[in-house]
C-alpha positions in Angstrom: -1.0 10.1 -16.4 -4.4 11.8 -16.9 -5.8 13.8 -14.3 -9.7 14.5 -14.6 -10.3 18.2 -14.6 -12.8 18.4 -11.5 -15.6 20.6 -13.5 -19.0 20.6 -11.8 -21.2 17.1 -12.9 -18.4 15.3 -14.0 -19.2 11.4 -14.9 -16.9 8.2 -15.7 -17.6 4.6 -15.5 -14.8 2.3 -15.0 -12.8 0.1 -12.9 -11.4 1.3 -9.5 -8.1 0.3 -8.3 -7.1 1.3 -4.5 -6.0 5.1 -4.5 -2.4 6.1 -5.3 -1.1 8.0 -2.4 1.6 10.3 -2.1 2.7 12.6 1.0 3.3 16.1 0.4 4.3 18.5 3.6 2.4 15.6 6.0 -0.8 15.6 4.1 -1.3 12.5 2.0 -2.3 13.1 -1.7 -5.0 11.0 -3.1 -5.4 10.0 -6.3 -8.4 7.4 -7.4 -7.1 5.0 -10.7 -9.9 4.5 -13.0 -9.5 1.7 -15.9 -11.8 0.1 -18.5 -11.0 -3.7 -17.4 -7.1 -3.9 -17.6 -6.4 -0.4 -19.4 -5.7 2.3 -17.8 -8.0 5.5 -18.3 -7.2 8.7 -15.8 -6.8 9.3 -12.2 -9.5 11.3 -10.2 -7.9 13.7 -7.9 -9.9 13.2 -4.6 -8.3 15.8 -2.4 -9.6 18.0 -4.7 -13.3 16.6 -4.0 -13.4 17.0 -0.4 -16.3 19.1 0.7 -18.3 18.1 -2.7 -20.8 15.6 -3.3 -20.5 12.2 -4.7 -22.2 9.3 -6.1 -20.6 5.5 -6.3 -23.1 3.2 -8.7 -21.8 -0.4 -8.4 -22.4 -1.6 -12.0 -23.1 -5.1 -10.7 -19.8 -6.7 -11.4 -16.1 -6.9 -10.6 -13.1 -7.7 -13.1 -10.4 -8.8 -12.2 -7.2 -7.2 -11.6 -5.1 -9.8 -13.5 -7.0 -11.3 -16.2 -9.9 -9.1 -16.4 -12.1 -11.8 -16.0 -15.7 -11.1 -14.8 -17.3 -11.8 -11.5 -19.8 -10.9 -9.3 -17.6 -11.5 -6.4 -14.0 -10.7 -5.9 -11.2 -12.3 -3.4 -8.6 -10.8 -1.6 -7.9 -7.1 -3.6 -9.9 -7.8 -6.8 -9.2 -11.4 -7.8 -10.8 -14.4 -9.1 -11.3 -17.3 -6.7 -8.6 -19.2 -8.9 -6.1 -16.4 -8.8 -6.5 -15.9 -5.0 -5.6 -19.7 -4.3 -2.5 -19.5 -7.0 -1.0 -16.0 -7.6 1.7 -14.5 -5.9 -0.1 -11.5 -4.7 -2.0 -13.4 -2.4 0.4 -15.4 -1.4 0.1 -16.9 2.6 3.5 -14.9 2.8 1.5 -11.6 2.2 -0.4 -11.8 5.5 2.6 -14.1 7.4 5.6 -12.4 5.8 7.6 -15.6 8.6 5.9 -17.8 5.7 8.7 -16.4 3.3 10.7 -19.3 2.0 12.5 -17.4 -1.2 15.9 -16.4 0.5 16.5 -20.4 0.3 15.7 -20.3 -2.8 12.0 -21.6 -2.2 8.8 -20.1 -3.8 5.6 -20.8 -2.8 3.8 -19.5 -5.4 6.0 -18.0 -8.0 10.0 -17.8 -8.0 10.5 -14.2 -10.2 7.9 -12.0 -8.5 8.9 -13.4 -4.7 12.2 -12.8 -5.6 11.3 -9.2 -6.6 9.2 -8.8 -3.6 10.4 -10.3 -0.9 14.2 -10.9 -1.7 14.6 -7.4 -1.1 14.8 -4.8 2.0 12.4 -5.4 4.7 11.8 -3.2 7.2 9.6 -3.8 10.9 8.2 -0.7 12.1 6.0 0.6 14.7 2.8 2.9 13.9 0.5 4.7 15.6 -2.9 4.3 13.9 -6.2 3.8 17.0 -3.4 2.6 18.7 0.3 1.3 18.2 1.1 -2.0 16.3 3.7 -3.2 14.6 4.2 -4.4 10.6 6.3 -5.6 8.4 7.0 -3.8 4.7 9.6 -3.4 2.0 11.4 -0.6 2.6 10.7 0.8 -0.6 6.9 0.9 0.5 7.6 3.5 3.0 5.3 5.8 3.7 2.9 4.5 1.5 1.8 0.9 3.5 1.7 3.6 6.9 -0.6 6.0 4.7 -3.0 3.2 3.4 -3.4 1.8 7.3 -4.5 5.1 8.7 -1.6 5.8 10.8 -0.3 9.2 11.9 2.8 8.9 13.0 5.5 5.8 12.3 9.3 4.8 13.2 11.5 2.0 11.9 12.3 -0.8 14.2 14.2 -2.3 12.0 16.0 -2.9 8.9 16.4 -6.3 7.6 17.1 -8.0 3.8 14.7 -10.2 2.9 10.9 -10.3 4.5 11.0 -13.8 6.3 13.4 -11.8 8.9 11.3 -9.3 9.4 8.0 -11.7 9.8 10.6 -13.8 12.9 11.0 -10.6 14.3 6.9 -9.3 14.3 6.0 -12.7 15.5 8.3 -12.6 18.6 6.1 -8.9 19.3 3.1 -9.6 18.7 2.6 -10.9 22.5 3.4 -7.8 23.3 2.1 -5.1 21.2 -0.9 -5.4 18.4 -0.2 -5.7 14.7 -4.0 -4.9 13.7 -6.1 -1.6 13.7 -9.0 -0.8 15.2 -10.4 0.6 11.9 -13.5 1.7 13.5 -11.1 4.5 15.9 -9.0 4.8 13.7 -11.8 6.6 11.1 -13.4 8.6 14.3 -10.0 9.6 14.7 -9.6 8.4 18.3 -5.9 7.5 20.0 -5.9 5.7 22.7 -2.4 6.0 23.4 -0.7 8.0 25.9 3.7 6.9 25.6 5.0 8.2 22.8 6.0 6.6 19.5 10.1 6.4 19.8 8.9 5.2 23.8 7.0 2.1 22.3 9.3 1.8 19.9 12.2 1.5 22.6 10.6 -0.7 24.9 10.1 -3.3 21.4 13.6 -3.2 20.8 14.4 -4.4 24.4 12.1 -7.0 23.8 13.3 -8.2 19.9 15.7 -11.8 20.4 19.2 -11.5 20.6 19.5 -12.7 17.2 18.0 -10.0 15.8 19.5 -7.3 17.4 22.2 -6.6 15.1 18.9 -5.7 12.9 17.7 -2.9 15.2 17.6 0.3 14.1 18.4 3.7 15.9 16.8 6.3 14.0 14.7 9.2 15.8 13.0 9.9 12.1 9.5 9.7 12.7 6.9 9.9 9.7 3.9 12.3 10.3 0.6 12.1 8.7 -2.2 14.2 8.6 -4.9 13.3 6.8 -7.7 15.4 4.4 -10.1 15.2 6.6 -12.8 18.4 7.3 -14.6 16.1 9.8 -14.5 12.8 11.7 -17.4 10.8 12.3 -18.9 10.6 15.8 -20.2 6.6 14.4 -18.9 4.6 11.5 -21.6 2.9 9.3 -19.3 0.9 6.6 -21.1 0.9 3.0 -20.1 -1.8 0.5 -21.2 -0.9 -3.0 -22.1 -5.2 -3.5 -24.6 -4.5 -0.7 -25.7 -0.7 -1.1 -25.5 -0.5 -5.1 -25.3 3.5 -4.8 -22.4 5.0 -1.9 -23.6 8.6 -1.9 -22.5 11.6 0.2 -20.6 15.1 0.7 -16.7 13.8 1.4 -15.4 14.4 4.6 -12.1 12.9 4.4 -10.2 10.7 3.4 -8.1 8.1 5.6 -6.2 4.6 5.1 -7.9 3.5 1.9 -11.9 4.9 3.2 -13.9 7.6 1.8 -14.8 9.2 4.6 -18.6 10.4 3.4 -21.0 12.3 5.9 -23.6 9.3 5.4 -21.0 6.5 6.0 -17.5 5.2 4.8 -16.5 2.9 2.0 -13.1 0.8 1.5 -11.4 1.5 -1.9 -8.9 -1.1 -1.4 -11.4 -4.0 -0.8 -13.4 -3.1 -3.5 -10.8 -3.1 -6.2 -11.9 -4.0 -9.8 -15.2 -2.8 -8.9 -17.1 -1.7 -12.1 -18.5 1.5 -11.2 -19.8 4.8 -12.3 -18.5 8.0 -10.3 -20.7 11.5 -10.4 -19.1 13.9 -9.1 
């Protein structure tokens, strides 16, 4: 993998991809993919640009992840229209992992990748990002899925082996605790919260049906995350590059998937494929 050496008035155009994280000591690494279409080029390091001024120049187009194809607007995380109705990576089972049919043998969309995706260890945990919520995620995803939804602190609920069981169980929660962020709070850094983590994580477990109980896990491990962030914005103004053409600003952070920028904040993730060029 190329790293960009971060010399003063550094340019590339390319392709974004949502940032690569990686935790090191608490604090999550970022690392922004850059690729011409479908091939890979380098990684910018954007830890190492917090503090400096950059410059985001939509290049008026998106191609997509898959194909490559060219479009001037993407679906889901940098899809055609076509691929978002077909492929397996946005399947329904993605946002309603109870959806999951494969363990029976079932595919809704496509029997190899489901198998590889969701025929495997699941795991329901609670997180702490404006607030606590629980989610569903292999368990090879951890800490990664917690790091890319903002959260700063998480604990397993559960360990299950295939993701339908895992959706069952965050259905039966959901009356009783969120499963979405308040993304807004979460980038102004605010916690509402006053229990603690392994508290709200007890009272779920009292609450999870009896046959899923056998699923519960014990552990007192809880993740900790503290982000690159120099400052937290006292409002959030959310730039897309479709709408703004030019995302410009001195980074303040970096959180979940947004560039945290003192003249607004931009999702990486939902702008996947984007064709772009980066001054920085």
């Amino acid at each position: 993998m190329r790293v960009l050496d971060l010399c003063p008035g550094m340019q590339i155009t390319g392709n974004i991809r949502m940032m690569d994280t990686e935790l090191l000591h608490s604090v999550p690494q970022y690392k922004l993919p850059i690729y011409d279409v479908l091939d890979f080029k380098e990684v910018v390091d954007m830890n190492a640009l917090l503090g400096q001024t950059i410059r985001i120049e939509f290049e008026g187009h998106f191609n997509s992840i898959i194909s490559g194809e060219k479009m001037t607007k993407c679906f889901g995380d940098g899809l055609t229209y076509r691929e978002f109705m077909e492929s397996p990576m946005a399947s329904p089972s993605i946002m309603r992992p109870e959806l999951s049919q494969i363990h029976e043998g079932i595919a809704l969309r496509d029997y190899e990748w489901e198998v590889k995706h969701h025929l495997q260890p699941h795991v329901v945990y609670i997180s702490l990002t404006s607030n606590y919520k629980v989610g569903v995620t292999r368990d090879t995803n951890m800490p990664y899925r917690w790091i890319d939804q903002g959260a700063t602190q998480a604990i397993v609920l559960a360990e299950v082996p295939y993701r339908q069981l895992a959706g069952l169980i965050e259905v039966n929660l959901k009356e009783h605790i969120s499963d979405k962020t308040a993304w807004q709070k979460m980038l102004k850094g605010v916690i509402d919260e006053t229990k603690t983590i392994t508290e709200v994580r007890d009272e779920m477990a009292a609450l999870v049906p009896k046959e899923f109980s056998h699923y519960l896990c014990k552990t007192t491990d809880i993740t900790e995350i503290n982000y690159p962030v120099l400052e937290f914005p006292d409002k959030v103004k959310s730039m897309k590059l479709e709408k703004e053409k030019v995302v410009e600003g001195k980074l303040m952070g970096i959180k979940g998937q947004y560039l945290i920028l003192d003249s607004g904040v931009t999702n990486i993730r939902s702008q996947t494929g984007a064709r772009v060029t980066i001054t920085y």
